[in-house]
MARDOBA-72667 format. One record per residue (C-alpha): y negated, z negated, x; residue number from 0. Coordinates in Angstrom, 2 decimals. Layout:
N
REC        yy        zz        xx   num
REC         Y         Z         X   NUM
...
***
This chain:
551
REC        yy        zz        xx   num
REC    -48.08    -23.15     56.22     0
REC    -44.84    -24.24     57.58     1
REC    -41.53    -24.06     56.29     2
REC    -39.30    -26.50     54.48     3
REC    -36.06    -24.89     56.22     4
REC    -34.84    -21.92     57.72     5
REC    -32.72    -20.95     55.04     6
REC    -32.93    -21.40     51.24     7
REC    -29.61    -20.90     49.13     8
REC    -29.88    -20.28     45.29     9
REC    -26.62    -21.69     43.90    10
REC    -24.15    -23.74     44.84    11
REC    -20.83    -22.07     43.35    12
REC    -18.78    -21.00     46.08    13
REC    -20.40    -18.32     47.67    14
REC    -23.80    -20.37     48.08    15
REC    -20.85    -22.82     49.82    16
REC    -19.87    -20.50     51.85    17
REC    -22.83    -18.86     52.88    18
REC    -24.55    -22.48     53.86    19
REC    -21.27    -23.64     55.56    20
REC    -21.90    -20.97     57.99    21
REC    -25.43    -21.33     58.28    22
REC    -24.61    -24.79     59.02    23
REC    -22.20    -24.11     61.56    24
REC    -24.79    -22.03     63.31    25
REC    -27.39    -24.77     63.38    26
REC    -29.56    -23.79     60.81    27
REC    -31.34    -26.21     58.36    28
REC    -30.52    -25.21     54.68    29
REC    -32.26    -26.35     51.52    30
REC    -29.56    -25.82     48.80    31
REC    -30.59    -25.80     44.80    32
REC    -28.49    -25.60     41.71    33
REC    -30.10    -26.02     38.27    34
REC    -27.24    -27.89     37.12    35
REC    -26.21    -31.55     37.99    36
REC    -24.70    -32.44     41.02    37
REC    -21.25    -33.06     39.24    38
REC    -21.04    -29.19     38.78    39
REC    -21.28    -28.47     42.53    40
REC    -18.37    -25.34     43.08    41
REC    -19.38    -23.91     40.00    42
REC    -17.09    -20.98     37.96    43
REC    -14.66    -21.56     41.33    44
REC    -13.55    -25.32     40.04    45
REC    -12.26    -24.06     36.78    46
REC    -10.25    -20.68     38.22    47
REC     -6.40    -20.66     38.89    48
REC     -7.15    -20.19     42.22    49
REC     -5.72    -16.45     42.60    50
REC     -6.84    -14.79     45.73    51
REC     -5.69    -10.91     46.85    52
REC     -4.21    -10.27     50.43    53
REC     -2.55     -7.65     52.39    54
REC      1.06     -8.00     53.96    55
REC      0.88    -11.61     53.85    56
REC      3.66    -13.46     55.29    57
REC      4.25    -14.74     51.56    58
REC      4.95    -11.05     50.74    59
REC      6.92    -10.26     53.55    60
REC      9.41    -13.42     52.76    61
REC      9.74    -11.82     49.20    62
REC     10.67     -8.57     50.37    63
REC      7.36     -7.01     49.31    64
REC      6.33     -4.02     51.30    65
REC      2.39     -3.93     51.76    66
REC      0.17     -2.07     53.71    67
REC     -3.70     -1.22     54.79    68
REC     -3.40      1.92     53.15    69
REC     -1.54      1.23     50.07    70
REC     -3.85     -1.51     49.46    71
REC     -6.88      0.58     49.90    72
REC     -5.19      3.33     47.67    73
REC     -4.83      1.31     44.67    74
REC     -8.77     -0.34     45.13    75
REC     -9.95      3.10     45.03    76
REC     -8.05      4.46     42.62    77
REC     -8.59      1.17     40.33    78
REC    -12.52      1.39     41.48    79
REC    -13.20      5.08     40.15    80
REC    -16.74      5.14     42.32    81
REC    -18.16      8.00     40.70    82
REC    -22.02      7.32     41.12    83
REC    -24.69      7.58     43.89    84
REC    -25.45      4.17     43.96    85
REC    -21.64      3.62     44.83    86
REC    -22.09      4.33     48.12    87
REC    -22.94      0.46     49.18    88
REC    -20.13     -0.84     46.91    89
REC    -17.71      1.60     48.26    90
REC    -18.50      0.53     51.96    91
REC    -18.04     -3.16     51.08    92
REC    -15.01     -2.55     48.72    93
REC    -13.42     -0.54     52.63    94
REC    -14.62     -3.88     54.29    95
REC    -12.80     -6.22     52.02    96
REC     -9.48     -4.27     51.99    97
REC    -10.19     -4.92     56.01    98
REC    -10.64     -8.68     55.52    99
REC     -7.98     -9.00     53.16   100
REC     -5.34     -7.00     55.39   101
REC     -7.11     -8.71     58.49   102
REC     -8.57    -12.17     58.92   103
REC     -9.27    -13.72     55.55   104
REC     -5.10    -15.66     55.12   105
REC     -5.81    -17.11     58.84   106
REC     -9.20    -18.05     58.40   107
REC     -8.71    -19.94     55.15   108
REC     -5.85    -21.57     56.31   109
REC     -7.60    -22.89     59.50   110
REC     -9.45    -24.52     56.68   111
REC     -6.63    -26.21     55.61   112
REC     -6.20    -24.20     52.15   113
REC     -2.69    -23.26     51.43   114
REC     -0.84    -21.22     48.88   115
REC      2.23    -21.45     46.53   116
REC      5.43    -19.43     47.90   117
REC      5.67    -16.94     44.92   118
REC      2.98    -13.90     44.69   119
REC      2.48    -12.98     41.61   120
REC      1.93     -9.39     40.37   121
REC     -1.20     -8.91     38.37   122
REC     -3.18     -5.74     36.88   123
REC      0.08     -3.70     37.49   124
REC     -1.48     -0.30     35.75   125
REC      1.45      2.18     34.48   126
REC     -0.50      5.64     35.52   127
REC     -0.06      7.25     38.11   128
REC      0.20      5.91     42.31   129
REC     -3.12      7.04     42.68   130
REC     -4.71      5.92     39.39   131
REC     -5.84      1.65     38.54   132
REC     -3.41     -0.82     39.19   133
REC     -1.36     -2.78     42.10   134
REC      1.70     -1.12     43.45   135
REC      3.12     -4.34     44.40   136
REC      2.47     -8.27     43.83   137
REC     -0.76     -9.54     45.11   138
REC     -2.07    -12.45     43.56   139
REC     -1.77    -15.62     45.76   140
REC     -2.27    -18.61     43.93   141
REC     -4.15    -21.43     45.90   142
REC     -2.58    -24.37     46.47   143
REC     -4.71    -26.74     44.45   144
REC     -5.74    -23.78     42.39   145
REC     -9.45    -23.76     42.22   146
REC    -10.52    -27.16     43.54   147
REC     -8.11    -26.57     45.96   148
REC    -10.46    -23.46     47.40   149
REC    -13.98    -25.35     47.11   150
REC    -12.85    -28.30     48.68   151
REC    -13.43    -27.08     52.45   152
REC    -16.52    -25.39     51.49   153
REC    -17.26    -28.18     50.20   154
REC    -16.67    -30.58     52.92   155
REC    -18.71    -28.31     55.65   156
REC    -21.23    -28.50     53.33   157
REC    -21.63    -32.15     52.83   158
REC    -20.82    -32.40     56.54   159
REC    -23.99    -30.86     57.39   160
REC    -25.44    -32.94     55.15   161
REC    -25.07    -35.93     57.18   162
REC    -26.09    -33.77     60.31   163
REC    -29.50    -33.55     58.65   164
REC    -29.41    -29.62     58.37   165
REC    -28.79    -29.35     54.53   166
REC    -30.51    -30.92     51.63   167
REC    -29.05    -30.72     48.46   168
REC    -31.63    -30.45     45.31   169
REC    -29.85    -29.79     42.19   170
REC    -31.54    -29.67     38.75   171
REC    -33.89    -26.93     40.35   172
REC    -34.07    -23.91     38.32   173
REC    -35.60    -20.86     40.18   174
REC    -38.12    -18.99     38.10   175
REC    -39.75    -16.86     40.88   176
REC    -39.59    -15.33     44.90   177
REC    -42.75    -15.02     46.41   178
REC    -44.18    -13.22     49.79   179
REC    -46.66    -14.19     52.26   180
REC    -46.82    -11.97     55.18   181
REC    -44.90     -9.34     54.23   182
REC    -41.16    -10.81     53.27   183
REC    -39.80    -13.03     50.57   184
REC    -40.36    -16.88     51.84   185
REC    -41.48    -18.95     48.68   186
REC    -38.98    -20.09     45.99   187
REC    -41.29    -21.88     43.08   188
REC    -39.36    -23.12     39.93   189
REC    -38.82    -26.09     37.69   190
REC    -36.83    -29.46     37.99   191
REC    -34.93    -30.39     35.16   192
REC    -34.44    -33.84     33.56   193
REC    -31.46    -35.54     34.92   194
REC    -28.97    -35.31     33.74   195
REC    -24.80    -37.09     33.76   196
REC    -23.43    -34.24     31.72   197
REC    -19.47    -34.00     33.29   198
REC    -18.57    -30.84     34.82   199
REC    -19.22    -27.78     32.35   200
REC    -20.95    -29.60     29.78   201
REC    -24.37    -28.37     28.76   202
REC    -27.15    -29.69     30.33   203
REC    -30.21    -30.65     29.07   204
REC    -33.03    -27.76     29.70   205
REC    -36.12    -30.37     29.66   206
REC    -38.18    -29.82     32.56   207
REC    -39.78    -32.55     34.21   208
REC    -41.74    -31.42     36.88   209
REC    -42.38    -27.97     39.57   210
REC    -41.50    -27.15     43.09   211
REC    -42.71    -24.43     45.42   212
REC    -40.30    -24.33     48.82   213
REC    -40.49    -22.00     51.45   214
REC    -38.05    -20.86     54.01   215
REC    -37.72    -17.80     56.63   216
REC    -35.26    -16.24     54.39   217
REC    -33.64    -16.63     50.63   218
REC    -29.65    -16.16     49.84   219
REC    -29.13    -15.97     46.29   220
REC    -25.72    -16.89     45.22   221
REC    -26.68    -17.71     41.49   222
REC    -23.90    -16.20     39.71   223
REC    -23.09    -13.54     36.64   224
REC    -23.86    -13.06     33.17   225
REC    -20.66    -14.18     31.39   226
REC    -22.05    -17.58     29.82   227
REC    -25.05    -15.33     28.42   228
REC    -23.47    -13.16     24.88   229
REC    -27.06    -11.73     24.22   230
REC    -27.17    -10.35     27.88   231
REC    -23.29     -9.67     27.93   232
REC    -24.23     -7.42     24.54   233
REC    -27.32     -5.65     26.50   234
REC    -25.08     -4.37     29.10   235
REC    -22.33     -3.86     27.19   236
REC    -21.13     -0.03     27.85   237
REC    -20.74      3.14     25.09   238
REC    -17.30      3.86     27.19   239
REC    -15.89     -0.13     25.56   240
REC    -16.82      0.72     22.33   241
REC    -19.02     -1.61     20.05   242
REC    -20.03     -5.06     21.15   243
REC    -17.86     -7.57     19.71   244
REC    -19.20     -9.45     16.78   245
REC    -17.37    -12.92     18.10   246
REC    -16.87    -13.76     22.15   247
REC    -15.38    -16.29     23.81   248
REC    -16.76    -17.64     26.99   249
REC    -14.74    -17.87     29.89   250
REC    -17.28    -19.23     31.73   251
REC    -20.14    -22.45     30.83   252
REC    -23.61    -21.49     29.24   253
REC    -25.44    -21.74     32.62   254
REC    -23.71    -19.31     34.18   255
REC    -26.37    -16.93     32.50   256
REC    -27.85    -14.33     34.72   257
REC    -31.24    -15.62     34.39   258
REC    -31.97    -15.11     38.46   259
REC    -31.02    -11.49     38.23   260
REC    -34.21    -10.82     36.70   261
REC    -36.22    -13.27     39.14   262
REC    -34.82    -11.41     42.12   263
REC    -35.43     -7.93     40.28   264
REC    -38.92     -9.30     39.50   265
REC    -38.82     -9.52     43.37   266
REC    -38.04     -6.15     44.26   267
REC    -34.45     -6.38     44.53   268
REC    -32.04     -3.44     42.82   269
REC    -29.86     -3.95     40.38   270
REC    -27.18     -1.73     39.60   271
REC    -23.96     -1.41     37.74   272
REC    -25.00     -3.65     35.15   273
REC    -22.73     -1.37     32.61   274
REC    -19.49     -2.46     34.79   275
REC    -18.13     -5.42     33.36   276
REC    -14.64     -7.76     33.31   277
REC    -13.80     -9.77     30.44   278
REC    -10.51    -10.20     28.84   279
REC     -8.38     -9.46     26.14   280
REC     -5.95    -12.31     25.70   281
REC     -8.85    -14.83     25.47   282
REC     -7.08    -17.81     22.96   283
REC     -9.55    -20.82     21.79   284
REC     -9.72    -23.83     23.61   285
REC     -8.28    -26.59     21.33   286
REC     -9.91    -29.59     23.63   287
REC    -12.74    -27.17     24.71   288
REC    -15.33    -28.41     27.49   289
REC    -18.69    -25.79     26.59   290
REC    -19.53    -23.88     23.56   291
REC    -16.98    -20.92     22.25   292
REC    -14.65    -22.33     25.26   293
REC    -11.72    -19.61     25.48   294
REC     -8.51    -19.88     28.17   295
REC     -6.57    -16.81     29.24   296
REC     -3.20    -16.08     28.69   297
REC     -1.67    -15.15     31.77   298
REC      1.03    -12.76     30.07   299
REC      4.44    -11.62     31.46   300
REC      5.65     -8.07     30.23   301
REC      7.89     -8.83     27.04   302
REC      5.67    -10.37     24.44   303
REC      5.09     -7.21     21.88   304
REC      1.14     -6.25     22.01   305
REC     -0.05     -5.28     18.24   306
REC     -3.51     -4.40     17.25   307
REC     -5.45     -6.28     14.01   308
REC     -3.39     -3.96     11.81   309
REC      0.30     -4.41     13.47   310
REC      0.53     -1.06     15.42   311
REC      1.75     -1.33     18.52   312
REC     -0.72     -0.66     21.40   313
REC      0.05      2.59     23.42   314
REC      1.37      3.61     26.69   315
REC      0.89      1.67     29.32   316
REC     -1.11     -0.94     27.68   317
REC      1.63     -3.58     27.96   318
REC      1.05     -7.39     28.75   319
REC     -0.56     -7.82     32.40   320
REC     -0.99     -3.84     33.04   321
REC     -4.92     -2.17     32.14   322
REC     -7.21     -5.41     31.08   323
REC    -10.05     -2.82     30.79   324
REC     -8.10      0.36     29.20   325
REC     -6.78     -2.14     26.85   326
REC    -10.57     -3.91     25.87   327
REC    -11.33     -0.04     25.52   328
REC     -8.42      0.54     23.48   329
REC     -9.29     -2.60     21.23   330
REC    -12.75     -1.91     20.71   331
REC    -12.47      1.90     18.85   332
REC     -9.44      0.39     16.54   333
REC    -12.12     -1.34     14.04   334
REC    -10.98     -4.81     14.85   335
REC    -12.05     -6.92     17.69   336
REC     -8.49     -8.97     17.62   337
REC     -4.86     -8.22     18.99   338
REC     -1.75    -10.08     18.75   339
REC      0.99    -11.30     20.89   340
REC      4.73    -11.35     19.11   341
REC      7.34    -13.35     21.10   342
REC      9.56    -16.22     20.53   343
REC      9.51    -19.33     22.37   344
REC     12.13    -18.43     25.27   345
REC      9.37    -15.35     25.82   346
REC      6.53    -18.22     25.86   347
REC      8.54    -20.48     27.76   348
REC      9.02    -18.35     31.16   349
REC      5.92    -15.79     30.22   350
REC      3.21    -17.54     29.34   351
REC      0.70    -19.18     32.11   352
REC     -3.05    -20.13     30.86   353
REC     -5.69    -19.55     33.46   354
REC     -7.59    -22.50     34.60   355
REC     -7.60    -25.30     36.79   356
REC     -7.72    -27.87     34.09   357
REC     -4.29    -25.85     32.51   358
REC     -1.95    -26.21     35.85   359
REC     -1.97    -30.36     36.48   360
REC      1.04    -29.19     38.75   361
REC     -0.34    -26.92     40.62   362
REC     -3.83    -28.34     40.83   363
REC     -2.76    -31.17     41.60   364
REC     -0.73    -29.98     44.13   365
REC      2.62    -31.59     42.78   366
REC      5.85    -30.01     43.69   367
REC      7.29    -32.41     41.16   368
REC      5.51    -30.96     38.88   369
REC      6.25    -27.71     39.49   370
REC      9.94    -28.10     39.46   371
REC      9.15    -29.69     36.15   372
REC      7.27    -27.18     34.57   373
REC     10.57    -24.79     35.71   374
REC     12.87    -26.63     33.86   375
REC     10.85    -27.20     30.65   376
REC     11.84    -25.05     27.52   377
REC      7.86    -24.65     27.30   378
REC      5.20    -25.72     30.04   379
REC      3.31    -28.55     28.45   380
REC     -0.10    -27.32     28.47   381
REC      1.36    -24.51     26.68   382
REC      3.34    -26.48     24.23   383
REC     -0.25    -28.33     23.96   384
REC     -1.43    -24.90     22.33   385
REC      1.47    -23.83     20.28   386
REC      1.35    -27.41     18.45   387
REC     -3.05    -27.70     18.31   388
REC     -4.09    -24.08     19.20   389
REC     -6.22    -22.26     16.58   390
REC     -4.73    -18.79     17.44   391
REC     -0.80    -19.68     17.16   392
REC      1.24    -19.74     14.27   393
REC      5.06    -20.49     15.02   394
REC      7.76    -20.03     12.63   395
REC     11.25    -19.82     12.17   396
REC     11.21    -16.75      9.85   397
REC      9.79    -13.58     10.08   398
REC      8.05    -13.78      6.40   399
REC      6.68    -17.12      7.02   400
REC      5.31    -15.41     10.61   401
REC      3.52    -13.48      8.73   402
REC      1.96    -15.11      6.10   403
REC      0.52    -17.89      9.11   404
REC     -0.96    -14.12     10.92   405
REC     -2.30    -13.36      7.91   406
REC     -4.25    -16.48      6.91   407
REC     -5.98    -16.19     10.50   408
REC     -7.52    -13.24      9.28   409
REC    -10.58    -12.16      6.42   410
REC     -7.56    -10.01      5.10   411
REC     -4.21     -9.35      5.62   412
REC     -3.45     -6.81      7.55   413
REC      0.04     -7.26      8.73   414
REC      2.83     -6.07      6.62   415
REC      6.16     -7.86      6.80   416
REC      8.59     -4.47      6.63   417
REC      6.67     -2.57      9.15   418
REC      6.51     -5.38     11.39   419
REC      9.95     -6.29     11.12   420
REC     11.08     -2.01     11.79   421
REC      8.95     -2.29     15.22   422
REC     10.71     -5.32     16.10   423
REC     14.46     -4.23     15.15   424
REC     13.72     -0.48     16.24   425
REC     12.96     -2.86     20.13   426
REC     15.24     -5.26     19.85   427
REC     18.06     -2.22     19.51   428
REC     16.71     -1.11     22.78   429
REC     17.39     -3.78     24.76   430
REC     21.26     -3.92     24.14   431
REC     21.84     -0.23     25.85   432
REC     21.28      0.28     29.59   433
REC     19.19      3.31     28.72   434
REC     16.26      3.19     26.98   435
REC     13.02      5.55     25.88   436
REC     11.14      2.33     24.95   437
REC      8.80      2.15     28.02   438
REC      7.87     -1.55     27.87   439
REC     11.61     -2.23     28.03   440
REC     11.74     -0.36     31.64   441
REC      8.45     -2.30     32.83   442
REC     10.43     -5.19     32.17   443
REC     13.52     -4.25     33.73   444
REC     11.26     -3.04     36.91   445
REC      9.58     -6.73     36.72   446
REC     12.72     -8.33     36.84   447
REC     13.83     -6.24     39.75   448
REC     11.12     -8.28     41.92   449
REC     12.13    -11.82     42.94   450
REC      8.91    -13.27     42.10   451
REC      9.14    -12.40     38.35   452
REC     12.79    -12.64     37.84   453
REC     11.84    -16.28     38.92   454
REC      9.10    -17.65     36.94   455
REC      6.99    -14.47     35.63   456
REC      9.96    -12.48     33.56   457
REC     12.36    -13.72     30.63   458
REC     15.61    -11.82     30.54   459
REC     16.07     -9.03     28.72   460
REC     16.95     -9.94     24.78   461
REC     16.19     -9.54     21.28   462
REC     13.04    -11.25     20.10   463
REC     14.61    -11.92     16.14   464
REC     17.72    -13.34     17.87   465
REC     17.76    -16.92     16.13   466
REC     18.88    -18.60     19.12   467
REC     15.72    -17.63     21.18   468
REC     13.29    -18.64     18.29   469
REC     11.41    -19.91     17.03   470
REC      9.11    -17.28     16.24   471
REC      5.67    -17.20     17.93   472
REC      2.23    -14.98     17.52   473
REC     -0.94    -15.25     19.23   474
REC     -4.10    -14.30     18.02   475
REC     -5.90    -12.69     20.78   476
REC     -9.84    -13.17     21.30   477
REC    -12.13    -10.82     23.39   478
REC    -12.88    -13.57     26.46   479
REC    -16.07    -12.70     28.66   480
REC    -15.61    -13.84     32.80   481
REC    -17.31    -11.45     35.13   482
REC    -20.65     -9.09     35.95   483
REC    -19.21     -6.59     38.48   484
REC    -22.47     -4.94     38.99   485
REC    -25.24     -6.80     40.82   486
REC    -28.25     -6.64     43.19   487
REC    -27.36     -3.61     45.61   488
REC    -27.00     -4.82     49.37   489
REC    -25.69     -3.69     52.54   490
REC    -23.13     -4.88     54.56   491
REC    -25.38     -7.72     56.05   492
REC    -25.73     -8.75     52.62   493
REC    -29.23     -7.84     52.76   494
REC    -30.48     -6.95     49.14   495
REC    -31.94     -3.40     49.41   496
REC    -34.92     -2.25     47.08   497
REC    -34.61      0.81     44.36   498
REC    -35.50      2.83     47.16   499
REC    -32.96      1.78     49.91   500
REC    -34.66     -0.44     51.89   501
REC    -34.06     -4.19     52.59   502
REC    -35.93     -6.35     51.02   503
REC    -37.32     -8.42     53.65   504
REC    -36.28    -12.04     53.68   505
REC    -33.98    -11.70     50.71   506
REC    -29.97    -11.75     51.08   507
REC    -27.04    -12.01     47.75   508
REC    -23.58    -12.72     47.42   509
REC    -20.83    -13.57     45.08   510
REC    -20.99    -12.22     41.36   511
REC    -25.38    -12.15     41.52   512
REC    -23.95     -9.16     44.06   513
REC    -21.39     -7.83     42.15   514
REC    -19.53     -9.01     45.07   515
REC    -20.55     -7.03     47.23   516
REC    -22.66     -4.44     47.45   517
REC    -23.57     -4.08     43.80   518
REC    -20.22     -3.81     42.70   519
REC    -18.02     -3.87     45.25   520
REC    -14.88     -3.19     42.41   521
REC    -16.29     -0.29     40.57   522
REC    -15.44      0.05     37.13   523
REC    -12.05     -2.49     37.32   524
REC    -11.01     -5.14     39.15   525
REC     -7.22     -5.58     41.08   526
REC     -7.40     -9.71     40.12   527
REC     -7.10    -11.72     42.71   528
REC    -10.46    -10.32     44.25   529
REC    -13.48    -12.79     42.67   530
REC    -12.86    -15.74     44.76   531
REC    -12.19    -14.42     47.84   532
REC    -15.35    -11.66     47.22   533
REC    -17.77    -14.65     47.06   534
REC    -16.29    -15.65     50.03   535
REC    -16.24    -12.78     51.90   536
REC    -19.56    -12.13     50.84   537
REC    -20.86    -15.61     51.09   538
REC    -19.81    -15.56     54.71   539
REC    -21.42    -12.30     55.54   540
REC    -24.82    -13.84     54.10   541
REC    -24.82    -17.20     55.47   542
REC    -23.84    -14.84     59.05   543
REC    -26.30    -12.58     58.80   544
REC    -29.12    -15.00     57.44   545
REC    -28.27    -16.86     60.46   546
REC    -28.92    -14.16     63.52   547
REC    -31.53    -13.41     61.29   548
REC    -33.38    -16.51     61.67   549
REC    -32.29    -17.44     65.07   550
***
């Protein structure tokens, strides 16, 4: 029986883009399939801000930021906590990407022609210790373009081998099974699905209209996480977080839904980690959503007051930006699956960024009008677009009225107005001394003592009931689900390895479907930054190694 292609790729997101870009550059002939509709090609990379981690970039040398190797690798280690056998894989790939990141990966992408804005921004900062989770100093490079702006080149090699006649693209395939003959995995059978014009994101229809059966000398799949998926989200969900919440948003579209982990499994591939998990807790409803239970993240600065469902403040050092994971564990033993977020609107104005593609025109659309605009506004538009529609903001010029608008958002009311207004006076007469025992006060005073933030990222130092800074603002804060960071173990050919250790033969993963890398090449937390450029990395080691392999 011969074969359709040398290669067949099981999702076109960005790792399946980068993995067939290389396999196209070494001359192989690639048969690409994506259940959804051609429209959605790029996948969960189209709709991200575009943040990718490096090391001692020249970016962070112009800002003064000191970064090295081994202060990099520090904090992914610490932040990782490996602490099981079946780390060993993700720990090798997790040394390998600090080397990438600290190495090639800022040259090679910008051979591509991808560039990045001038200010690095400092995500997942921590507050333990120098060897415990967090970055020491800013890392987060947003793409120029933001997401579409990282696809694009990807992309383009893609569609440029295309017209070479090495890759045909076959989307509305939907993989329901890997087969062998002669010993390794060579047959992909599955089902087409109707047609369909749904625009990027939307739900597609699930109507199948016919079956294929393709076969190739070897199978990358590339197909993606669990995050559109609740029910599978819930499986997985770990005793250390606490109870599943009741009500999720989705950071991600319904067919990002994990379904091909089990086909691969099904296959003989190993999959571990599926306990380690990344979803957010600043997760706000989408007022003009684009999929089902569509939720944007808040991008916080350090000053907006964090309260849980009953108006305590959070504790030590679970301030805006610093523990996403310690903080979901935090949330999910108070009782209450929602937090809030009390500022005013200066706070919002220079604090608040939403993730997204579609929620930075300016920066997406690579507009340095824009940009300069979105400086000088009192409050970015697409945020202003929330305060005024959003379903999780109330804004008010008086602290009773505040209130009352947190407390119709809830079942009951659970704020009270006196205690709420002691934490806020006991803060705000913190801020007028020098010295202060209020720790969130000195992580914003070390924020502002970095360029970057004192910028765009961190509002000065003030009182949040000062009139003149108002009006009020709270934010009703929504458990978001975005990444699986376990996966099908591989090695560091990307070849996925069996429950016993062995590759299994033909069969290759990358991107989240990998944990990206390895299995879970970020351990229990993630430093930000590190999705995109792991499907890349990863990608590229597939579509490599897939390539020698089938020379």
């Amino acid at each position: 029986m011969a074969y359709d292609a040398d290669v067949i790729v099981i999702g076109a997101g960005l790792a399946g883009l980068a993995a067939t870009a290389e396999l196209v550059d070494a001359g192989r002939k690639v048969i690409l399939l994506d259940q959804e509709p051609e429209q959605s090609i790029g996948g969960q990379a189209h709709w991200s801000f575009g943040g990718l981690f490096f090391v001692d970039s020249p970016e962070q040398r112009r800002l003064r930021i000191k970064d090295s190797h081994a202060l990099a690798l520090q904090d992914w280690l610490g932040t990782a906590g490996f602490d099981r056998e079946e780390d060993h894989w993700p720990r090798r790939w997790a040394e390998a990407y600090v080397d990438f990141a600290a190495g090639e990966k800022r040259a090679w992408l910008h051979g591509q022609g991808v560039r990045f804005f001038p200010v690095v921004g400092w995500a997942e900062r921590g507050g333990y210790d120098a060897g415990g989770h967090g970055n020491s100093v800013p890392r987060f490079h947003i793409t120029w373009g933001t997401g579409p702006g990282l696809v694009a080149p990807f992309e383009r090699r893609v569609r440029e081998g295309v017209a070479r006649g090495l890759v045909e693209l076959r989307f509305r395939h939907r993989v329901t099974g890997l087969g062998r003959s002669e010993g390794s995995v060579d047959t992909v059978t599955g089902e087409i699905l109707e047609p369909s014009t749904a625009d990027r994101g939307r739900a597609s229809s699930r109507e199948v209209a016919g079956a294929f059966e393709l076969r190739a000398q070897a199978v990358i799949v590339t197909s993606g996480g669990i995050g559109g998926n609740h029910d599978l989200v819930r499986r997985n969900w770990p005793e250390r977080l606490g109870t599943p919440p009741e009500k999720l948003l989705s950071g991600v579209p319904a067919h990002v839904d994990g379904l091909m982990l089990d086909v691969a499994a099904e296959a003989g591939g190993n999959l571990i980690n599926g306990d380690r998990m990344w979803h957010y807790t600043e997760g706000i409803e989408n007022w003009n959503p684009i999929w089902a239970r569509h939720g944007i993240r808040i991008l916080p600065g350090p000053s907006s007051i964090w309260l849980d469902a009953t108006g305590n403040r959070l504790p030590v050092p679970l301030f805006p930006g610093f523990d996403t994971l310690g903080t979901l564990e935090h949330i999910m033993r108070t009782g209450h699956e929602h937090t809030w977020f009390v500022l005013n609107q200066r706070i919002i104005g220079k604090e608040f960024t939403l993730s997204g593609s579609e929620q930075n025109p300016d920066l997406t659309g690579r507009s340095v009008r824009g940009v300069l605009q979105r400086a000088r506004a009192d409050v970015p538009a697409p945020v202003k677009a929330f305060m005024d529609q959003g379903a999780d903001f109330v804004v008010e010029r008086e602290l009773p009225a505040l209130v009352r608008g947190m407390n119709a958002l809830t079942d009951e009311p659970l704020i009270d107005e006196a205690v709420l207004h002691r934490t806020l006076t006991a803060r705000d007469r913190e801020i007028t001394n020098p010295f202060t025992k209020d720790s969130q006060i000195t992580a914003i005073r070390g924020a502002r003592s970095y360029l970057g933030d004192r910028l765009i990222r961190a509002a000065a130092p003030h009182a949040i009931l000062d009139p003149a800074a108002g009006p009020l603002v709270a934010v009703r804060l929504n458990i978001l689900t975005r990444k699986s960071l376990g996966g099908l173990q591989t090695d560091l050919s990307s070849r996925v390895l069996t429950a016993s250790g062995e590759p299994l033969p033909g069969v290759y993963a990358a991107g989240e479907a990998a944990g990206f890398g390895g299995g879970g090449v970020h351990g229990y937390r993630s430093l930000e930054g590190t999705f995109l450029g792991g499907c890349l990395f990863s990608g590229r080691t597939a579509g490599r190694a897939a390539a020698e392999a089938t020379a």
